[in-house]
Every structure is written in C-alpha cells, then in structure tokens.
C-alpha positions in Angstrom: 108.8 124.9 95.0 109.1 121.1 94.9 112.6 120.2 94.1 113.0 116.4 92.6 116.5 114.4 92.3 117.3 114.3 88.5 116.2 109.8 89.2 113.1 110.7 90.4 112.3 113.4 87.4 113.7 110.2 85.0 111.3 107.8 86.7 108.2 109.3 87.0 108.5 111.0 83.2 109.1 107.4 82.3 106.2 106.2 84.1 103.9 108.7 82.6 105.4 107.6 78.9 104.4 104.1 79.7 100.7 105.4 80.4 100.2 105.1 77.1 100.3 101.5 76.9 97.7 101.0 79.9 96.1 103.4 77.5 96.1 101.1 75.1 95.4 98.2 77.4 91.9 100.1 78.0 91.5 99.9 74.6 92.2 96.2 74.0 89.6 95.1 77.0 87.0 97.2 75.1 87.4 94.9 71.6 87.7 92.0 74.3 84.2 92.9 75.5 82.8 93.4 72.2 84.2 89.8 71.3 87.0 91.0 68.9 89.1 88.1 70.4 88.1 84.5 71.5 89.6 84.3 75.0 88.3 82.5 78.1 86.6 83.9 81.2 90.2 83.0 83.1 91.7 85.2 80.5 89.6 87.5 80.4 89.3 88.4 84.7 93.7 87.9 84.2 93.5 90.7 81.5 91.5 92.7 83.3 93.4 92.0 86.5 96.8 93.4 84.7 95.4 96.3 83.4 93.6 97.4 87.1 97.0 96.3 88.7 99.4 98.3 85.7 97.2 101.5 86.0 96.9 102.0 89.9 100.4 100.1 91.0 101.9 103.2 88.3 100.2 105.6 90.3 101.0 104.9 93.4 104.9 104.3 92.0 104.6 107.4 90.8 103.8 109.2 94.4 105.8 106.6 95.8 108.8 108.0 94.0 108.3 111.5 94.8 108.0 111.0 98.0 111.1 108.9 98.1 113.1 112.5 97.9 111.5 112.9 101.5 113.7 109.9 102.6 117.8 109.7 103.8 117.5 106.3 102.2 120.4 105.4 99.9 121.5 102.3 98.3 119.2 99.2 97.8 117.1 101.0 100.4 116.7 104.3 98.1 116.0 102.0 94.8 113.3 99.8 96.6 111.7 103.2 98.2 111.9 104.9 94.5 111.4 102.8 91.9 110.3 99.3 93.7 106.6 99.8 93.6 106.7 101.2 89.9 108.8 98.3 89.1 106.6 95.5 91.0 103.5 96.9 89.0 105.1 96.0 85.9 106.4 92.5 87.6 102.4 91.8 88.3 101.1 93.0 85.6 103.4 90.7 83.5 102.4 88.1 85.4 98.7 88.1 84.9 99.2 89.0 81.2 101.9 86.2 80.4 100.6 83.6 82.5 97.3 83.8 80.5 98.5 83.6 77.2 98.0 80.5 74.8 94.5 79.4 73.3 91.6 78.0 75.3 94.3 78.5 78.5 91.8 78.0 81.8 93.8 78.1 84.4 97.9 80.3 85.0 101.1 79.0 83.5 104.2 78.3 85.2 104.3 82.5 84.6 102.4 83.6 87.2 105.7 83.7 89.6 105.9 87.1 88.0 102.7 88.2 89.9 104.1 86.7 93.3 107.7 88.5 92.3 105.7 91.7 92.1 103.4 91.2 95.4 106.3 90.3 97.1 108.6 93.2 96.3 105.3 95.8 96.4 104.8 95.2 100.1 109.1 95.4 100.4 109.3 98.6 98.9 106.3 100.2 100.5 107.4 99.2 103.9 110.8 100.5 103.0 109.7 103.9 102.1 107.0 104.1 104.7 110.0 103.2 107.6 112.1 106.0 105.3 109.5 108.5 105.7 109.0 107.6 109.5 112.6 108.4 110.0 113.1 111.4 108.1 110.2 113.2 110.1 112.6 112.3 113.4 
C-alpha cells in the first residue's frame, strides 16, 4: 500500500479541488472561440497558454508531490521538492492570465514576471526532487 505524509495527502487533494477551475478555464476558451468575448489574438494564444500550462504543470505537481515522500529531503529542500512545481504552475499561469488583461492589450504587462517567477522556480524544484530521488535510491 502507498503510504502518503498527511502534506502530501493535503496538497494533492487540494490540487485536484482546484481542477475545477482549469475546468472552468476549458470552458471559458470555448465561448472565447465562439466569440463570446472581444479579445485579441495576443490574448487569446496567453489564455490559451495559462490554461495548457495550469492543467499539465498540476499534473505533474501532483506526481511530483507524491513522489516527494520518496525523498530524505526536509526543509526548503522538502517544500520546493513537494509543492514547488504545483506552486510554479499557478505562478505561470497567473502570469499569462494577468499580464493579458485590459481591452485591445497586444503585447504583456509589466505582469508577466509571474510567468518567469514560475519558469524559474519549476526547473528549481524539479531539479531538487530529481537530485532527492537520486539520493534516496543510494
């Protein structure tokens, strides 16, 4: 039987609660297609960009923090190895979503730090948990 640390079971139920509003997200891009709302072809790839990135950076955040219990990491090490990739898919999401916003916007805000913020602690805690994992099998 797969045993899970009580943070892992929190984090991952979390992240399958928050499905819902990728869910929705699907949903929005569908009325976006069907021209429901006036946005332009920049908004429109960002949109879709944060929604690829929300759904598929979850996933992986969740297996990332499952496989997290694998590790002897603790500390910063253990939150970037469990919850860093979940957490950077919401940073780059956010990024593409906020830096879009505002009528007739062609080109990203000053929000689109966000979206580096994420990249940049997505390829931290992967490395961290894949180093984790390395040493645990030692």
């Amino acid at each position: 039987m797969l045993e899970l640390s009580p943070q892992v079971m929190i984090l991952c139920g979390s992240l399958f609660i928050a499905y819902v509003t990728i869910a929705y997200g699907g949903y929005y891009l569908t009325r976006v297609a069907r021209g429901a709302h006036k946005l332009t072809e920049f908004q429109k790839s960002f949109h879709r960009a944060g929604h690829g990135h929300a759904g598929m950076i979850v996933t992986v955040g969740i297996v990332a923090a499952v496989l997290s219990d694998a590790t002897d990491l603790e500390g910063a090490l253990g939150w970037l190895a469990r919850a860093g990739v979940a957490t950077a898919g919401l940073l780059m999401s956010a990024g593409f979503f906020f830096s879009s916003l505002g009528a007739g916007r062609e080109k990203p805000s000053r929000w689109i730090w966000l979206l580096w913020a994420g990249a940049l602690l997505l390829a931290t805690s992967v490395l961290t948990l894949g180093v984790g994992l390395i040493q645990a099998a030692q």
